[in-house]
CHARMM internal coordinates of N, CA and C (Angstrom, degrees):
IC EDIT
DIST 1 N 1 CA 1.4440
DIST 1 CA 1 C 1.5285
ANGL 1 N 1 CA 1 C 111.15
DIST 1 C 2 N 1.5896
ANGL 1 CA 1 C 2 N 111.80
DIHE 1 N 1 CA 1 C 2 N -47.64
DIST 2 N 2 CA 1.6475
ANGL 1 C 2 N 2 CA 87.06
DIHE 1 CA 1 C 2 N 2 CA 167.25
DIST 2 CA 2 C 1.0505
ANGL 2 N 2 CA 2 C 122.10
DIHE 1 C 2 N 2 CA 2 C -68.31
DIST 2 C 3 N 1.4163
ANGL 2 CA 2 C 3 N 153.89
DIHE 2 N 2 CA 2 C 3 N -31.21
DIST 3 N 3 CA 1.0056
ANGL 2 C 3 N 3 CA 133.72
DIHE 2 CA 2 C 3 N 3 CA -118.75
DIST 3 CA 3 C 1.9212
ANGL 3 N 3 CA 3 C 70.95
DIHE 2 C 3 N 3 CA 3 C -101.68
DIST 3 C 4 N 1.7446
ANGL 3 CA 3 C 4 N 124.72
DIHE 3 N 3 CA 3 C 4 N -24.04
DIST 4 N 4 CA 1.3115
ANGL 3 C 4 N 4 CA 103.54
DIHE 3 CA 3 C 4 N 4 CA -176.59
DIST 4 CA 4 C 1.6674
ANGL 4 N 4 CA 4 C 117.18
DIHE 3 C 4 N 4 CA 4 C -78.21
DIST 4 C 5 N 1.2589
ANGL 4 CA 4 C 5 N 118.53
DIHE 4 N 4 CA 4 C 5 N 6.21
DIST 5 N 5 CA 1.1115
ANGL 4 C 5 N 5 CA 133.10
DIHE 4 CA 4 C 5 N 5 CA -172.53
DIST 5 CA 5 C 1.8041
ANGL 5 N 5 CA 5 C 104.69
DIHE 4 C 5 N 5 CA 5 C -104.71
DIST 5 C 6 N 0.8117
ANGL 5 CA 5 C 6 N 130.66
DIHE 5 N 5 CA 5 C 6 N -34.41
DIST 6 N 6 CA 1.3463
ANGL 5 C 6 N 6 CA 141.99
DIHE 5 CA 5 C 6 N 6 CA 165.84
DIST 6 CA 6 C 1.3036
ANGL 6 N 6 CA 6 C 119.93
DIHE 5 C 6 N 6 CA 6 C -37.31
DIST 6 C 7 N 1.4798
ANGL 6 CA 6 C 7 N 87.66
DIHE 6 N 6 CA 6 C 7 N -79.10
DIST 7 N 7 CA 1.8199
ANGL 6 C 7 N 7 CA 114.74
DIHE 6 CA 6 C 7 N 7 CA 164.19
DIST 7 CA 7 C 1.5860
ANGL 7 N 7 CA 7 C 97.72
DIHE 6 C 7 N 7 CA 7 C -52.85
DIST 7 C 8 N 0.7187
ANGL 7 CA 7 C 8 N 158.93
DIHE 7 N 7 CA 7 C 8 N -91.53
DIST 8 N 8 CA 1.7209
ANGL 7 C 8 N 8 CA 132.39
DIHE 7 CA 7 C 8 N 8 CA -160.27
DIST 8 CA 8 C 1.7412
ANGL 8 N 8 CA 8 C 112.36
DIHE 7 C 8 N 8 CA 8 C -54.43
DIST 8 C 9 N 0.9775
ANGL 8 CA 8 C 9 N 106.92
DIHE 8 N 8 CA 8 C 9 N -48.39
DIST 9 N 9 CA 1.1824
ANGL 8 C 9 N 9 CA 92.69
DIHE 8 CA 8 C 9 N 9 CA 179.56
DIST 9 CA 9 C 1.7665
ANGL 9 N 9 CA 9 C 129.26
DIHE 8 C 9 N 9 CA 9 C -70.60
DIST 9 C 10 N 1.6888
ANGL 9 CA 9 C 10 N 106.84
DIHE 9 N 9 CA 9 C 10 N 2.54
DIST 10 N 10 CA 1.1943
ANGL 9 C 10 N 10 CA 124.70
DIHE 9 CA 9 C 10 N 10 CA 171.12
DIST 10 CA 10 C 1.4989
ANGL 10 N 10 CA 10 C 93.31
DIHE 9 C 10 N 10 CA 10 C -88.51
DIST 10 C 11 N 1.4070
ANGL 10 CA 10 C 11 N 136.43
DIHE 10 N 10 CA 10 C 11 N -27.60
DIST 11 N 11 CA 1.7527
ANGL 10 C 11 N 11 CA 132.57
DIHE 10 CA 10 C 11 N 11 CA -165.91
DIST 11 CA 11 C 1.7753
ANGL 11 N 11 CA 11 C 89.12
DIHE 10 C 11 N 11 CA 11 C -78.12
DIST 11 C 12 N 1.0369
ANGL 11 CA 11 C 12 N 116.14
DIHE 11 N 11 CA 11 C 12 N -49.01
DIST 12 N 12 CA 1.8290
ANGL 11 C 12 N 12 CA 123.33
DIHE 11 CA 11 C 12 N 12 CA -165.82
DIST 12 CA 12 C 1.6094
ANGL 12 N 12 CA 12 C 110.00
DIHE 11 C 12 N 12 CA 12 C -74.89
DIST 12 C 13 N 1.0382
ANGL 12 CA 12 C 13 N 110.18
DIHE 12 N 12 CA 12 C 13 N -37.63
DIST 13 N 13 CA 1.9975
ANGL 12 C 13 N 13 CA 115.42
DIHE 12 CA 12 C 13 N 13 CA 164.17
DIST 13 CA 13 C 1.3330
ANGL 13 N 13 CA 13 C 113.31
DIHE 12 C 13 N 13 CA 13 C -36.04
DIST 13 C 14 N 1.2366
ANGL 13 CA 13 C 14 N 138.86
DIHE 13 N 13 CA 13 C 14 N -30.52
DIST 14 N 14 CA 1.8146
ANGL 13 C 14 N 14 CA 134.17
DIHE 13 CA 13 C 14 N 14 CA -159.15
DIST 14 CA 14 C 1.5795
ANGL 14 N 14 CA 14 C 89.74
DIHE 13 C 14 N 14 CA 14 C -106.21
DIST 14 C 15 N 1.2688
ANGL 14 CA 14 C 15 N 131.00
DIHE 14 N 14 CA 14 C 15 N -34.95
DIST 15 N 15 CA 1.5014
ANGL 14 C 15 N 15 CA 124.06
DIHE 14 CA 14 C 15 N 15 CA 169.92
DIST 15 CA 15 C 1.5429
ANGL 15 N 15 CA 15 C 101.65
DIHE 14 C 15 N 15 CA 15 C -54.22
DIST 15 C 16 N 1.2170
ANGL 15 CA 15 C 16 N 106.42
DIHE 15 N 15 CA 15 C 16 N -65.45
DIST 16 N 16 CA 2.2372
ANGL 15 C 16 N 16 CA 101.12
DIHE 15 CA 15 C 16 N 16 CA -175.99
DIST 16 CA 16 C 1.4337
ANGL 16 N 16 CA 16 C 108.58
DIHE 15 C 16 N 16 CA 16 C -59.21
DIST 16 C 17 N 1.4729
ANGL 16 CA 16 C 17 N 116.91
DIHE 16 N 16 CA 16 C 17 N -35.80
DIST 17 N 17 CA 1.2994
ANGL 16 C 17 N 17 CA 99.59
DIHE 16 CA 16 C 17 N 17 CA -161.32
DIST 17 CA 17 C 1.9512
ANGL 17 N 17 CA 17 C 109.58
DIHE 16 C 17 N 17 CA 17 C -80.57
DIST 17 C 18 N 1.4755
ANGL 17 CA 17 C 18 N 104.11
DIHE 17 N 17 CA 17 C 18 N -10.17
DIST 18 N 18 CA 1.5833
ANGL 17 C 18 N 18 CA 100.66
DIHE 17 CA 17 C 18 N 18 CA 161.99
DIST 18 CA 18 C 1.4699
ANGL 18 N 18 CA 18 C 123.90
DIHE 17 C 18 N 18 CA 18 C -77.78
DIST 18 C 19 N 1.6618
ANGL 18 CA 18 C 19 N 118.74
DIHE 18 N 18 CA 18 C 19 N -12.03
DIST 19 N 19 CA 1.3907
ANGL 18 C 19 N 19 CA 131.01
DIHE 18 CA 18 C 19 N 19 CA 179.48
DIST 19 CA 19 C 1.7380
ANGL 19 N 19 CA 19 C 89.47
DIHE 18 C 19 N 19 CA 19 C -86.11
DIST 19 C 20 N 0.6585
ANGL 19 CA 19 C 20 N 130.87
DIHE 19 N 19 CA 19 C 20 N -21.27
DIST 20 N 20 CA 1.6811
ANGL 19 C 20 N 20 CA 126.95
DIHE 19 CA 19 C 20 N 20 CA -157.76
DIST 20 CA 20 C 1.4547
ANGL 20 N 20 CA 20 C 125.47
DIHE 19 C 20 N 20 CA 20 C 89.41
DIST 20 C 21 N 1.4829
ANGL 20 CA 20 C 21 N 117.76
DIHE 20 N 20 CA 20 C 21 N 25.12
DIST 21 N 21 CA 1.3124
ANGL 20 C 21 N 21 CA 116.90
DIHE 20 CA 20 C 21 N 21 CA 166.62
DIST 21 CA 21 C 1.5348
ANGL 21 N 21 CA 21 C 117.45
DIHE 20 C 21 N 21 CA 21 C -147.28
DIST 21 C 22 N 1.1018
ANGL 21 CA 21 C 22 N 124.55
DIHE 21 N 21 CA 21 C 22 N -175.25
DIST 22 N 22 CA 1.4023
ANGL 21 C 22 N 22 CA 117.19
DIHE 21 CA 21 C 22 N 22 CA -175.65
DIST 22 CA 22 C 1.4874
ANGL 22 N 22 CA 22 C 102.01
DIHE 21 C 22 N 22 CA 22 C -166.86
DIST 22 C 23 N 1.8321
ANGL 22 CA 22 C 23 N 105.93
DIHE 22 N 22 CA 22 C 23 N 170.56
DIST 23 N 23 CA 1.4877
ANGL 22 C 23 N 23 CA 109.91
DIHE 22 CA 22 C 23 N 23 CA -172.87
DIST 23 CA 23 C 1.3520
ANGL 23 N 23 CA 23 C 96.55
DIHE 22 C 23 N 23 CA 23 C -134.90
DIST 23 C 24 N 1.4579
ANGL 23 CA 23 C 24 N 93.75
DIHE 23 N 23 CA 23 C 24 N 173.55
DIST 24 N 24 CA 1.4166
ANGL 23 C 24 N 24 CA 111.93
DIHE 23 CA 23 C 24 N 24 CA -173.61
DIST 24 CA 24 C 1.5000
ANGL 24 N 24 CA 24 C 113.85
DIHE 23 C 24 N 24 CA 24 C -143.64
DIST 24 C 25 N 1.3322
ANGL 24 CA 24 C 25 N 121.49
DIHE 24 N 24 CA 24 C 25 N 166.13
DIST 25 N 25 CA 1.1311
ANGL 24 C 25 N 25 CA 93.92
DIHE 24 CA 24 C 25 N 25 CA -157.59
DIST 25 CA 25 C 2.3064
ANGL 25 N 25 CA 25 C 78.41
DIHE 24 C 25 N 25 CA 25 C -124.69
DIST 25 C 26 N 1.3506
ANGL 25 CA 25 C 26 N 86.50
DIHE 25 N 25 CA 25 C 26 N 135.49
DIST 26 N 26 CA 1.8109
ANGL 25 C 26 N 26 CA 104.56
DIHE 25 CA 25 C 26 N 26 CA -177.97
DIST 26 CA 26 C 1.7524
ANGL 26 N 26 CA 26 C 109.01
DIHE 25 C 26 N 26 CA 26 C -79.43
DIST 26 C 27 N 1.5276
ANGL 26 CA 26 C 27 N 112.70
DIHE 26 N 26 CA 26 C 27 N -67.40
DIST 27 N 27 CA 1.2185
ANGL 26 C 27 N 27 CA 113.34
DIHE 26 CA 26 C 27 N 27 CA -166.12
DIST 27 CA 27 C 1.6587
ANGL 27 N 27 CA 27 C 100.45
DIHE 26 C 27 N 27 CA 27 C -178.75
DIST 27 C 28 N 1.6576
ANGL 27 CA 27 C 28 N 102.46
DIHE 27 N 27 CA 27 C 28 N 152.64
DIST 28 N 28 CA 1.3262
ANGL 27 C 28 N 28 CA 110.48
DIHE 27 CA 27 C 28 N 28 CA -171.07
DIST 28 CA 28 C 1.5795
ANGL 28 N 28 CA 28 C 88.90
DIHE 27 C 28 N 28 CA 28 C -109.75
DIST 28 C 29 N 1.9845
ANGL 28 CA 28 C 29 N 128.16
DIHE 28 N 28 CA 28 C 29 N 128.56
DIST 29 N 29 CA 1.1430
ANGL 28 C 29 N 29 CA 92.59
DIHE 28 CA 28 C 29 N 29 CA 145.66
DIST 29 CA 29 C 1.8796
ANGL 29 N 29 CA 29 C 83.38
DIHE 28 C 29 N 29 CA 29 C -160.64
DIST 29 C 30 N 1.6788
ANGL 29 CA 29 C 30 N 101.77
DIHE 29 N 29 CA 29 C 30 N 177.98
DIST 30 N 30 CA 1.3452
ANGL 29 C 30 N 30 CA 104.55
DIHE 29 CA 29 C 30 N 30 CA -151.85
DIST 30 CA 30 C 1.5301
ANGL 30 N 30 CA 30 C 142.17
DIHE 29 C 30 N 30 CA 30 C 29.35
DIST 30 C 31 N 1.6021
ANGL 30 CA 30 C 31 N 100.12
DIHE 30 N 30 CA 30 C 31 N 46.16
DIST 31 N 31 CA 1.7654
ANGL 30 C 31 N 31 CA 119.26
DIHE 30 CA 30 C 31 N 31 CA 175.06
DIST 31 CA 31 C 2.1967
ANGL 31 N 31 CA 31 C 98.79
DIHE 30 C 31 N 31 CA 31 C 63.85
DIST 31 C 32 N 1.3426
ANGL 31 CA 31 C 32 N 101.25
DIHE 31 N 31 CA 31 C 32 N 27.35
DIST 32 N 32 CA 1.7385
ANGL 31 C 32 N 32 CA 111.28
DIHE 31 CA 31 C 32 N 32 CA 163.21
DIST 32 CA 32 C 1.5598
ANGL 32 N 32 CA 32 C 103.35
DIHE 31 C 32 N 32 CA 32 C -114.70
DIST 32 C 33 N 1.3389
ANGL 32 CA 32 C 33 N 119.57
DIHE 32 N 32 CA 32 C 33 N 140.59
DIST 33 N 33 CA 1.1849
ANGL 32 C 33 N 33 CA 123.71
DIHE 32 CA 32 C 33 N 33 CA 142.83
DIST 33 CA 33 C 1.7622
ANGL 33 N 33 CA 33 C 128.03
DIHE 32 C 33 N 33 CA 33 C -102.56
DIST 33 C 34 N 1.5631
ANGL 33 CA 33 C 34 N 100.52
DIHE 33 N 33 CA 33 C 34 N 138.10
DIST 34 N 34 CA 1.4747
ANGL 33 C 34 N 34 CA 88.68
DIHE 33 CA 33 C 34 N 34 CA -172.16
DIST 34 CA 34 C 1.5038
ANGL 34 N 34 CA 34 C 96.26
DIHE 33 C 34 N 34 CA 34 C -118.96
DIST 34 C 35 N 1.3984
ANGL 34 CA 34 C 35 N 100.72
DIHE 34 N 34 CA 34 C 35 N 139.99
DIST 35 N 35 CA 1.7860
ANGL 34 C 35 N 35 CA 101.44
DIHE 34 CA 34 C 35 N 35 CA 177.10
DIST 35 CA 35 C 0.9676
ANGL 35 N 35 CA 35 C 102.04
DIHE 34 C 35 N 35 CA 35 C -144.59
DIST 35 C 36 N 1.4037
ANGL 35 CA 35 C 36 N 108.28
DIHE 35 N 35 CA 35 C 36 N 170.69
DIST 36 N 36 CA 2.1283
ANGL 35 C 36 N 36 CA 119.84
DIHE 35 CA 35 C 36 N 36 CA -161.83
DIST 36 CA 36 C 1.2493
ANGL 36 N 36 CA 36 C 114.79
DIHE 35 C 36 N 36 CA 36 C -94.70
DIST 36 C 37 N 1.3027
ANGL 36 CA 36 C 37 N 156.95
DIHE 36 N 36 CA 36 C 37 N 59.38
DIST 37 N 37 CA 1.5278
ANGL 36 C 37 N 37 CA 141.01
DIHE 36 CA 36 C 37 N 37 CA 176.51
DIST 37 CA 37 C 1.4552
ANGL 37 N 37 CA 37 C 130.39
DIHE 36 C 37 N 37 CA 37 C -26.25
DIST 37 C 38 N 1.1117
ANGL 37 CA 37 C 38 N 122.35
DIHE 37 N 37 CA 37 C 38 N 98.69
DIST 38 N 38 CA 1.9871
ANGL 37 C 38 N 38 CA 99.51
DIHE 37 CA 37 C 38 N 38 CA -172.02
DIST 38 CA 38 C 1.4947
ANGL 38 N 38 CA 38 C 98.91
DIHE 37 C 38 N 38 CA 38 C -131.91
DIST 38 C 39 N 1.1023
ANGL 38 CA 38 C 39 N 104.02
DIHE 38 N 38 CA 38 C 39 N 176.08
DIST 39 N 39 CA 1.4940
ANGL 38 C 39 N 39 CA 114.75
DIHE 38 CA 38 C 39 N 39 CA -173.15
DIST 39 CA 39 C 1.5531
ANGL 39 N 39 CA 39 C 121.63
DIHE 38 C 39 N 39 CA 39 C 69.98
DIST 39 C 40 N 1.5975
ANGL 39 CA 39 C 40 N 134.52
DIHE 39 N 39 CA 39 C 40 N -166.87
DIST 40 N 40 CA 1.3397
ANGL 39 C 40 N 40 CA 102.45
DIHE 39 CA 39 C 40 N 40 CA -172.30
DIST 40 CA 40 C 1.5574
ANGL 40 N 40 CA 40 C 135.00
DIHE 39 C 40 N 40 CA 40 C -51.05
DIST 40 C 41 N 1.6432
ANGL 40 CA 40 C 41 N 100.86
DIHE 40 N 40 CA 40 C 41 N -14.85
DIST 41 N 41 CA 1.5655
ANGL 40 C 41 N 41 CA 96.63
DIHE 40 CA 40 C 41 N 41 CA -157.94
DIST 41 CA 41 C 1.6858
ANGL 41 N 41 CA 41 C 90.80
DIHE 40 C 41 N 41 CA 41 C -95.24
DIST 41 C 42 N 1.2818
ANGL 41 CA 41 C 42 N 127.73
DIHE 41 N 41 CA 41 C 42 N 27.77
DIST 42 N 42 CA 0.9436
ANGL 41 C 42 N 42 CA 113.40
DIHE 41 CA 41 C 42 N 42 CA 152.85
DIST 42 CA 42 C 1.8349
ANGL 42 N 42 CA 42 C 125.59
DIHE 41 C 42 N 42 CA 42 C -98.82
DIST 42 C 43 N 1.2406
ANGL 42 CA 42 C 43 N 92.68
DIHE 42 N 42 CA 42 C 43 N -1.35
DIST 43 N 43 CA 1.5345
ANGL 42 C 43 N 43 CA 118.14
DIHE 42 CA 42 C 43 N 43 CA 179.48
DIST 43 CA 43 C 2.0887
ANGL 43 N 43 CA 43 C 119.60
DIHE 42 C 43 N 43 CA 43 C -81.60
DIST 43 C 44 N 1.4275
ANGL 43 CA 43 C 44 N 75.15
DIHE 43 N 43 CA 43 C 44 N -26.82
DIST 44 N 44 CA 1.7472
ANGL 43 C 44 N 44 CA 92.09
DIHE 43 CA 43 C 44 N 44 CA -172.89
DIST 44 CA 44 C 1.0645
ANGL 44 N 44 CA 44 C 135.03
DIHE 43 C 44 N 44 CA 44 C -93.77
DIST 44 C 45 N 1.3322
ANGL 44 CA 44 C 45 N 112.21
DIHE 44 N 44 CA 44 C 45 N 142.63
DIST 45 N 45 CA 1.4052
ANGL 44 C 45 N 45 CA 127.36
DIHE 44 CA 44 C 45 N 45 CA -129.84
DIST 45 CA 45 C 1.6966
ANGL 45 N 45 CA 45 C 100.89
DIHE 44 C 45 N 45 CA 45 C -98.41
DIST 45 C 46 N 1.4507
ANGL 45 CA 45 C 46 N 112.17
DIHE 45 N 45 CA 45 C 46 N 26.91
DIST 46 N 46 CA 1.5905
ANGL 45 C 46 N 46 CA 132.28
DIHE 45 CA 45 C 46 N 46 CA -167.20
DIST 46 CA 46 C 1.5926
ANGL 46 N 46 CA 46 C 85.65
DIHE 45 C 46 N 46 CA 46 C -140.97
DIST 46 C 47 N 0.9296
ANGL 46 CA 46 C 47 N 140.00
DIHE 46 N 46 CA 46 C 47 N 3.71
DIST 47 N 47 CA 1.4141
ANGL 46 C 47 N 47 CA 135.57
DIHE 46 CA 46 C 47 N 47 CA 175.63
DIST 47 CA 47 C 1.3020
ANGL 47 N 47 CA 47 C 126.83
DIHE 46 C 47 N 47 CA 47 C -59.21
DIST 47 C 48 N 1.4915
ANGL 47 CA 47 C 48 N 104.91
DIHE 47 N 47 CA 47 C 48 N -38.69
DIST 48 N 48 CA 1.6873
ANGL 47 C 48 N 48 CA 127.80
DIHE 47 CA 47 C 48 N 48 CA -178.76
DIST 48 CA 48 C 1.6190
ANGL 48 N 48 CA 48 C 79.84
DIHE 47 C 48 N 48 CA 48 C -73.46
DIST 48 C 49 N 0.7771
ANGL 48 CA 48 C 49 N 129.74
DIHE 48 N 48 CA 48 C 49 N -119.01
DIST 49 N 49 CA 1.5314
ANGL 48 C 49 N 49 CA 138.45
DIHE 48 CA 48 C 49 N 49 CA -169.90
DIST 49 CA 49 C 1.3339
ANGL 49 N 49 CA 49 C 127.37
DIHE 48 C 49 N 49 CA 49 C -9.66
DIST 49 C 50 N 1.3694
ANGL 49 CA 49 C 50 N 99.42
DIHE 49 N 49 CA 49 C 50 N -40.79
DIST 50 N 50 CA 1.3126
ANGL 49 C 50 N 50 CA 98.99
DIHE 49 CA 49 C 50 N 50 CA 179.32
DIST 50 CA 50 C 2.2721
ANGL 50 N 50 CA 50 C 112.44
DIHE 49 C 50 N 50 CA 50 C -81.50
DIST 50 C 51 N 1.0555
ANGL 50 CA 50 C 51 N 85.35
DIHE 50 N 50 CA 50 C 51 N -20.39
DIST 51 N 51 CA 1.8219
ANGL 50 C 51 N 51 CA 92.37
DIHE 50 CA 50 C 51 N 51 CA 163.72
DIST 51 CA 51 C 1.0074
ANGL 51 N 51 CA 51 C 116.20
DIHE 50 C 51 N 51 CA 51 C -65.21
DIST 51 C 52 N 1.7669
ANGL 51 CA 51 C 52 N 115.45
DIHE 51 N 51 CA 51 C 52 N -45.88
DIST 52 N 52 CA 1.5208
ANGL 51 C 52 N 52 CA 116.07
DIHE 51 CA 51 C 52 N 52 CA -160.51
DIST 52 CA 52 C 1.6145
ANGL 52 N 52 CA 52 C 104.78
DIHE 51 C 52 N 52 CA 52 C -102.57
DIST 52 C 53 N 1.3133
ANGL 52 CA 52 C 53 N 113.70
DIHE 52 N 52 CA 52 C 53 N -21.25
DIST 53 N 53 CA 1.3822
ANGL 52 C 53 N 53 CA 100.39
DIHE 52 CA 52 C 53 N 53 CA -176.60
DIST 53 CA 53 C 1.5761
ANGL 53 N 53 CA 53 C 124.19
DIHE 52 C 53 N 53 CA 53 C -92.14
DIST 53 C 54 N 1.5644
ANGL 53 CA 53 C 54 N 93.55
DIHE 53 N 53 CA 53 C 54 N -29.66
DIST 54 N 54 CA 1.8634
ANGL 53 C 54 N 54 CA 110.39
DIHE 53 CA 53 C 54 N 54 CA 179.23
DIST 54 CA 54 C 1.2523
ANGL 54 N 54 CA 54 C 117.33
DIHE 53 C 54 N 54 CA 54 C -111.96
DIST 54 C 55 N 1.4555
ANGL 54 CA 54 C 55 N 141.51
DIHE 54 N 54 CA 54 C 55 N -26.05
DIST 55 N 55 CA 1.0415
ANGL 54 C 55 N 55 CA 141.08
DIHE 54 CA 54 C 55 N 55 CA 171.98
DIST 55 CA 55 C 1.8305
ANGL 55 N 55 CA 55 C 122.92
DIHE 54 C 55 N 55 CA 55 C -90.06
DIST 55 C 56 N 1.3862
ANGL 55 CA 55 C 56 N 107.35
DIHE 55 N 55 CA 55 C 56 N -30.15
DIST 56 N 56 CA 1.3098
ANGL 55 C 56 N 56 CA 107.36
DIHE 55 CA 55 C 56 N 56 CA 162.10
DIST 56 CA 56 C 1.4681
ANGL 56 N 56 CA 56 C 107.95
DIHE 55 C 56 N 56 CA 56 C -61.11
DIST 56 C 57 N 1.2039
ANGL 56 CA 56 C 57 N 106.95
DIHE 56 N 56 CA 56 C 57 N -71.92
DIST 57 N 57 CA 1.4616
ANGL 56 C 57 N 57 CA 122.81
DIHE 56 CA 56 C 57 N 57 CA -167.03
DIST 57 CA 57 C 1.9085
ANGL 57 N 57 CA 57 C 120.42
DIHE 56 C 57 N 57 CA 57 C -42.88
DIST 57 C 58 N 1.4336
ANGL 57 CA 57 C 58 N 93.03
DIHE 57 N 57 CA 57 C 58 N -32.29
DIST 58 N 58 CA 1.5474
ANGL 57 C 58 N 58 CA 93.82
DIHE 57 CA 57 C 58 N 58 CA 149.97
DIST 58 CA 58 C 1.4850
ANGL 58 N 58 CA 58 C 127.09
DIHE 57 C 58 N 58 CA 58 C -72.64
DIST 58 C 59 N 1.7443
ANGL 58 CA 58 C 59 N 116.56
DIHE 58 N 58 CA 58 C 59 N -57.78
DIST 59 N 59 CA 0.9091
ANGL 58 C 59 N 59 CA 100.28
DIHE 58 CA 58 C 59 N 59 CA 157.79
DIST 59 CA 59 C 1.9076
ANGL 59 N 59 CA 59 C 140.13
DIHE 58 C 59 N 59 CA 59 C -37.92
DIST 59 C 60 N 1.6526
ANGL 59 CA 59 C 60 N 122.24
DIHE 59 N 59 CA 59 C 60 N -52.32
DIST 60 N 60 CA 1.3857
ANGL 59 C 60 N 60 CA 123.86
DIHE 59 CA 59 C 60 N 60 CA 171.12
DIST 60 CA 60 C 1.5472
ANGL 60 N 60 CA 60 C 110.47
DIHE 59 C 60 N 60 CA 60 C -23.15
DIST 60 C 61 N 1.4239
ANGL 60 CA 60 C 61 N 98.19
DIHE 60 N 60 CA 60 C 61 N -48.65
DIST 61 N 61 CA 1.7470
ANGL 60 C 61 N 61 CA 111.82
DIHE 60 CA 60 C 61 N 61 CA -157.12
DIST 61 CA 61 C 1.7295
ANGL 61 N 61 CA 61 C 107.25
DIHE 60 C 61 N 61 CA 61 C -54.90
DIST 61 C 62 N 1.3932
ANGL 61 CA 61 C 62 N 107.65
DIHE 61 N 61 CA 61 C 62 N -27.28
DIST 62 N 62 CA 1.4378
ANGL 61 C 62 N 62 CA 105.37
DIHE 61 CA 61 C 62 N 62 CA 169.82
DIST 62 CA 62 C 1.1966
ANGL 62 N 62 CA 62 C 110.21
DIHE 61 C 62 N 62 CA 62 C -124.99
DIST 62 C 63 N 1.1740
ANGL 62 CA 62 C 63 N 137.81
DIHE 62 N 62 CA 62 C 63 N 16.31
DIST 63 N 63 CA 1.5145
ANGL 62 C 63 N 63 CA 128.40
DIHE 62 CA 62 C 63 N 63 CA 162.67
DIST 63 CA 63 C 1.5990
ANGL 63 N 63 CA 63 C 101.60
DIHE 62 C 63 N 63 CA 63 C -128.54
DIST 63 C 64 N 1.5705
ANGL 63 CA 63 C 64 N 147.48
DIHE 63 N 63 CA 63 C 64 N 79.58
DIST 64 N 64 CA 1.0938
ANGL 63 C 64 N 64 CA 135.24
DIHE 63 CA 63 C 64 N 64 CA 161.20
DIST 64 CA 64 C 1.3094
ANGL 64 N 64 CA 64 C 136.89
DIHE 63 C 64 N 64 CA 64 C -36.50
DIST 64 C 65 N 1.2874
ANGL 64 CA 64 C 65 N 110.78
DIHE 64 N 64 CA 64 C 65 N -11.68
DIST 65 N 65 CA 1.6629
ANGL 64 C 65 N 65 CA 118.64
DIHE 64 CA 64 C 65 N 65 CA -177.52
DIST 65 CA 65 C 1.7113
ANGL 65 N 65 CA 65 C 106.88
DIHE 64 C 65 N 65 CA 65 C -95.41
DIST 65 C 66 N 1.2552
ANGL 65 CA 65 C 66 N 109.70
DIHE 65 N 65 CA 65 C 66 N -16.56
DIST 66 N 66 CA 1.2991
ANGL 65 C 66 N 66 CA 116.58
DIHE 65 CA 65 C 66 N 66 CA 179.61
DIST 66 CA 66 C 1.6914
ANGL 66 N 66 CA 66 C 134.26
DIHE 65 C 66 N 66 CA 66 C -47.61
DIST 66 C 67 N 1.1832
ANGL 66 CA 66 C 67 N 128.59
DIHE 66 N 66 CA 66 C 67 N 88.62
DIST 67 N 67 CA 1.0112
ANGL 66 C 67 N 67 CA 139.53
DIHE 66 CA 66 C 67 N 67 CA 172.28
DIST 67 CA 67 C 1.6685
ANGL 67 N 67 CA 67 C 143.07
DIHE 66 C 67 N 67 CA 67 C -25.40
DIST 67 C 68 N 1.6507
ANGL 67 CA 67 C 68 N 78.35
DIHE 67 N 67 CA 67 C 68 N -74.28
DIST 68 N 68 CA 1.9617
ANGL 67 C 68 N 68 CA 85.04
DIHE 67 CA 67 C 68 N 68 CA 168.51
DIST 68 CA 68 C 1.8997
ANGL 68 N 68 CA 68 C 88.05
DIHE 67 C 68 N 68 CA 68 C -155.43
DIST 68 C 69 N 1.2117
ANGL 68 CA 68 C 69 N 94.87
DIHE 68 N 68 CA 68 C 69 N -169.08
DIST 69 N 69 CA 1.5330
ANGL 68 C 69 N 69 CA 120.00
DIHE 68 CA 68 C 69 N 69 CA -168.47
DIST 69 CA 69 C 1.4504
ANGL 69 N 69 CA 69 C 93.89
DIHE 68 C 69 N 69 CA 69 C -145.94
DIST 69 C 70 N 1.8316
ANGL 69 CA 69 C 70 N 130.78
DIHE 69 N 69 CA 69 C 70 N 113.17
DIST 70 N 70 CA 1.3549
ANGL 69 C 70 N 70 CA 115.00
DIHE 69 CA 69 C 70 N 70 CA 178.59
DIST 70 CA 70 C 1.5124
ANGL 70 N 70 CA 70 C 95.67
DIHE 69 C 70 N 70 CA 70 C -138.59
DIST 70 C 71 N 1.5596
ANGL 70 CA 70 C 71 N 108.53
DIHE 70 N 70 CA 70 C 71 N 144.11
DIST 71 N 71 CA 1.6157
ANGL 70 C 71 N 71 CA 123.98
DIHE 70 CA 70 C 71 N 71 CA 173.93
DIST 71 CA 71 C 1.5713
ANGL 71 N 71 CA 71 C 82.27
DIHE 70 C 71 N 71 CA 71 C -67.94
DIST 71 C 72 N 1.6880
ANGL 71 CA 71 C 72 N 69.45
DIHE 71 N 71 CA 71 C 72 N 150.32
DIST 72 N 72 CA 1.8411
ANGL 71 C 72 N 72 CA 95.80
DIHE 71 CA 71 C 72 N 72 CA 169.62
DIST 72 CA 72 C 1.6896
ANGL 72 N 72 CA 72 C 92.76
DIHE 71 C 72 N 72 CA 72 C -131.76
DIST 72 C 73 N 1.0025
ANGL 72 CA 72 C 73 N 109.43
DIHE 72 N 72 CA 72 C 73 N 154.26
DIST 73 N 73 CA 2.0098
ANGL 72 C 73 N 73 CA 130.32
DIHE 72 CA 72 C 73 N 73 CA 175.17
DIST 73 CA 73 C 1.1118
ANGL 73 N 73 CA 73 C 74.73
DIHE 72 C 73 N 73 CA 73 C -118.04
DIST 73 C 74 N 1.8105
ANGL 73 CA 73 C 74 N 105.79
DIHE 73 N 73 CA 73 C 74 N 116.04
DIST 74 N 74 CA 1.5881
ANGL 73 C 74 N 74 CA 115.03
DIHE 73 CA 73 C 74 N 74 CA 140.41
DIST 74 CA 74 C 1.6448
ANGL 74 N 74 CA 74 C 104.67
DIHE 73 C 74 N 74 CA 74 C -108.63
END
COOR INIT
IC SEED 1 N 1 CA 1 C
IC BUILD
C-alpha cells in the first residue's frame, strides 16, 4: 500500500515543486495518510483545500477506504 501511495504522491510533487514547495509522504496508518508540506505551500492559505480537495481525492481514486490525508509539522 505504500509503495501505491508513494507513486501518486511522486505524480503530485512537480505541481508544488514549481510553486516552491513540495510533499512527502510520512506514513499510512488506520486508512489516514499523513504527509509533510514544506516550502511555500506549506505557508498557504489554499493548503487546507488543496489537501482535502485535490490531493485526497487523487489519492481516494486508488485507495477507497481512505479517510483523510493530514499535514504533519515535523
Amino acid at each position: 500500500m505504500e509503495k501505491k501511495i508513494i507513486e501518486i504522491i511522486d505524480q503530485i510533487r512537480p505541481y508544488l515543486i514549481l510553486e516552491g514547495g513540495d510533499i512527502e509522504f510520512v506514513k499510512y496508518e488506520d486508512d489516514y495518510i499523513y504527509v509533510k508540506v514544506t516550502g511555500t505551500c506549506n505557508n498557504c492559505d489554499l493548503l487546507g483545500s488543496e489537501i482535502n480537495d485535490g490531493i485526497f481525492n487523487l489519492l481516494k481514486e486508488e485507495i477507497p477506504t481512505l479517510k483523510g490525508v493530514i499535514n504533519v509539522n515535523l
